[in-house]
C-alpha positions as CSV (number, residue, x, y, z in Angstrom):
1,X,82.1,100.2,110.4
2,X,85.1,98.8,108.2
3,X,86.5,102.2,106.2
4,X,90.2,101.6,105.2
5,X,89.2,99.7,102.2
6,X,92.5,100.3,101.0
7,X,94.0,98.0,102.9
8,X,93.4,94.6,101.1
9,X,95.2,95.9,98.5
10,X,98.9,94.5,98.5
11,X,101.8,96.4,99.0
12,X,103.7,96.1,95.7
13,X,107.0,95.2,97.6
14,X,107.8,93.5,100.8
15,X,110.8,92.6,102.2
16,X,111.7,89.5,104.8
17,X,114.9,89.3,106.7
18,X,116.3,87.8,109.4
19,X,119.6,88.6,111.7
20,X,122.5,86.3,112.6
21,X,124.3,86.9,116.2
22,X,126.9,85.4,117.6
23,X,128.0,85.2,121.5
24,X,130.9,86.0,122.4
25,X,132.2,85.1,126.3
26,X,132.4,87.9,128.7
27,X,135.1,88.0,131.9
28,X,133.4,90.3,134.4
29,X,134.9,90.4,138.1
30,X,132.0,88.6,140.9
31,X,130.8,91.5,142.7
32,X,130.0,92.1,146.2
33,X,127.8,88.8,147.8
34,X,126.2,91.0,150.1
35,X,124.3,92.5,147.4
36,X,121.8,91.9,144.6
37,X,123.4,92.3,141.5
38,X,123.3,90.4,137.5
39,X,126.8,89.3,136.2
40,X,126.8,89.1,132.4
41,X,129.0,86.4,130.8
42,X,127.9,86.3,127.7
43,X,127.3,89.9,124.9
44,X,125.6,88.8,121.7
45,X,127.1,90.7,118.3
46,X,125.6,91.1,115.3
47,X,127.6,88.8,112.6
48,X,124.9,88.4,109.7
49,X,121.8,88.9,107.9
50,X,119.7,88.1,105.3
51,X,116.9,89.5,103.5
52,X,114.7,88.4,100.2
53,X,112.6,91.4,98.2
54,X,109.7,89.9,96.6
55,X,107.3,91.6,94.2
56,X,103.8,91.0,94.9
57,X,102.3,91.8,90.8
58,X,105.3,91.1,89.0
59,X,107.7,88.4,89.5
60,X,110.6,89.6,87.4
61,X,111.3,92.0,90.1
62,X,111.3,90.0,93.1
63,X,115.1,90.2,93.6
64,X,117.4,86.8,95.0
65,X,118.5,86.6,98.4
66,X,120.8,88.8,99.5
67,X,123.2,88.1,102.5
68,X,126.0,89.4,104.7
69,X,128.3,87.9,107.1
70,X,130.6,90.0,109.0
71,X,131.1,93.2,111.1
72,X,128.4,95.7,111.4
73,X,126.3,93.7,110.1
74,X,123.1,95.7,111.1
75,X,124.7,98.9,110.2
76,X,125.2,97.5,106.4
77,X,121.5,95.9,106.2
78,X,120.5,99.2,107.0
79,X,122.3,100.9,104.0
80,X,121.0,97.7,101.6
81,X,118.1,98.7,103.0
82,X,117.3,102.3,102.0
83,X,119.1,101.7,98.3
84,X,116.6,99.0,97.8
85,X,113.9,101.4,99.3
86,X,114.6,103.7,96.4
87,X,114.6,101.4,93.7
88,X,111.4,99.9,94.4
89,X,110.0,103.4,95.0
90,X,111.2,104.0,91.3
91,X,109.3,101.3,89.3
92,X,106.3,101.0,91.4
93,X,104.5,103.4,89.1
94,X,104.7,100.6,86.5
95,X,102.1,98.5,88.3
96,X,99.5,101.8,88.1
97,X,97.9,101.7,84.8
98,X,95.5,103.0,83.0
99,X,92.1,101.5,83.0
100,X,91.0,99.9,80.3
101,X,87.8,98.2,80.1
102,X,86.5,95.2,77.7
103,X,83.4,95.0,76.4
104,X,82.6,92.6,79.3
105,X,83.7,94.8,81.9
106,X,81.5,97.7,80.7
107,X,78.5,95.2,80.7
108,X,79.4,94.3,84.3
109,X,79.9,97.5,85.1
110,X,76.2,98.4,83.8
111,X,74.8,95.6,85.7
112,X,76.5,96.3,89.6
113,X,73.9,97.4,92.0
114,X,77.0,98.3,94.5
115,X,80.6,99.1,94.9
116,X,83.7,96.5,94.1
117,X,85.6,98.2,97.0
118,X,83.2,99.0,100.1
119,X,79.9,96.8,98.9
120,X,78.0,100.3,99.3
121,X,75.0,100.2,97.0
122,X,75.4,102.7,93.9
123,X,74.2,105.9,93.6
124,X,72.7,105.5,89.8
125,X,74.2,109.8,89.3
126,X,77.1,109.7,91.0
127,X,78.7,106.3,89.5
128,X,82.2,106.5,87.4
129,X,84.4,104.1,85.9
130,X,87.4,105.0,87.7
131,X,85.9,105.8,91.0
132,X,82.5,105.5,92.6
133,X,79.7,107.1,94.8
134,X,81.6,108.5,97.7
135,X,85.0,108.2,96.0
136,X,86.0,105.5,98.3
137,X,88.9,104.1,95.7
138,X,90.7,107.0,95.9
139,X,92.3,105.7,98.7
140,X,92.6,102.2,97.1
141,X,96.0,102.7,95.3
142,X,99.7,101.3,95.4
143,X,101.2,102.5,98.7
144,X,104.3,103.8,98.6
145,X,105.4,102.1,101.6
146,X,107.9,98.8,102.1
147,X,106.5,96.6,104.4
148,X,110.0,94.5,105.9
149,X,109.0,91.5,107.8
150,X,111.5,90.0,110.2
151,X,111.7,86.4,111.7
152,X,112.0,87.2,115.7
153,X,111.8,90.6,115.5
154,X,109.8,90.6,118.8
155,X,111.9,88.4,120.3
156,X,115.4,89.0,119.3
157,X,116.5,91.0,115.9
158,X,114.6,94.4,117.5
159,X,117.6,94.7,120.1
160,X,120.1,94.8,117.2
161,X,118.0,97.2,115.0
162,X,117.3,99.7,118.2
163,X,120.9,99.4,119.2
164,X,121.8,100.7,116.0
165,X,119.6,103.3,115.2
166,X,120.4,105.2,118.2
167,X,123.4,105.4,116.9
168,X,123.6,106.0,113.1
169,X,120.5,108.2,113.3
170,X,120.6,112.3,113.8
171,X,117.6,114.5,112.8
172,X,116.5,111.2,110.5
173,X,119.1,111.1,108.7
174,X,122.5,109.0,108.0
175,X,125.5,109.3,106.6
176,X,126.3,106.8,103.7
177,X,128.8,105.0,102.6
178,X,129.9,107.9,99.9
179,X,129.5,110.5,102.8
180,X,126.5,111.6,101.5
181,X,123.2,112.4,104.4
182,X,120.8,110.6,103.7
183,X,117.2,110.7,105.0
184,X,116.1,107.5,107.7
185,X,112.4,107.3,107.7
186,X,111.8,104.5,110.6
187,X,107.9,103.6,111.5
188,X,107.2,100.7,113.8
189,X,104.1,99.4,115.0
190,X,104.3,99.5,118.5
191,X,103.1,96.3,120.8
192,X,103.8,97.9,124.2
193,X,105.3,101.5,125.4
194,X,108.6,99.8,124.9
């Protein structure tokens, strides 16, 4: 049976970039014919990105296109990153409001024979305005998380992003640009055990 009845809601911010590489030609020496071996002759670099923050309830803050060309590229999207991470985290509570209800929605309200969020049939003493019979919106609220959708990611930008966060990341956390640490909270949703 279907319980996360949160998750139709939309998140109130998401995020798609995309990566730019470059390929850069590599002189290696032709090893030993007797043996199996791969000879690279190409390395790809990271040399761009681009990325679009777009406001699901309210369009005044979905943000213009942002974009980078240069070196550590990945590095810098990471930093843009986490600073827009924190100013969406900061006016998100203006999307949760107070309920108000019209005359109408009280009269509808009256007349439901089951729950807006999981289609459960109402308890007559246990139904509330705000919430219902087994409380199930309390779990249908703004998440505090930034969805950030990538074109390729499978395919191509992942290598990039792993590449760096091995790098920049100790105990979750960064160093920024002012020398400050500060904290790298990374989820994926895994499609293999790679």
């Amino acid at each position: 049976m279907f319980k996360n009845h949160n998750r139709p809601l939309r998140a109130p911010f998401v995020i798609y970039a995309d990566f730019e590489a470059i390929t850069e030609k590599v002189d290696s020496c032709k090893p030993n014919d007797n043996d199996s071996y791969t000879e690279a002759d190409q390395k790809h670099t990271d040399c761009g990105y681009g990325y679009k923050v777009v406001c699901s309830y309210d369009d005044k803050y979905t943000k213009p296109i942002q974009y980078y060309r240069g070196e550590n590229a990945v590095y810098k999207f990471m930093e843009k990153i986490l600073d827009e991470v924190k100013f969406q985290k900061m006016i998100k509570y203006r999307f949760n409001k107070l309920l108000k209800m019209t005359k109408k929605d009280d009269e509808n309200f009256k007349k439901a024979k089951e729950c807006h969020i999981c289609n459960k049939k109402y308890d007559e003493d246990k139904r509330v305005r705000d919430h219902c019979h087994e409380a199930c919106n309390l779990n249908f609220k703004l998440t505090d998380k930034i969805p950030v959708i990538f074109h390729n990611l499978r395919g191509y930008d992942s290598h990039f992003i792993m590449q760096q966060i091995g790098q920049i990341t100790k105990n979750n956390t960064y160093t920024n640009k002012k020398g400050e640490e500060q904290e790298m909270n990374i989820n994926v949703i895994p499609n293999n055990v790679e």
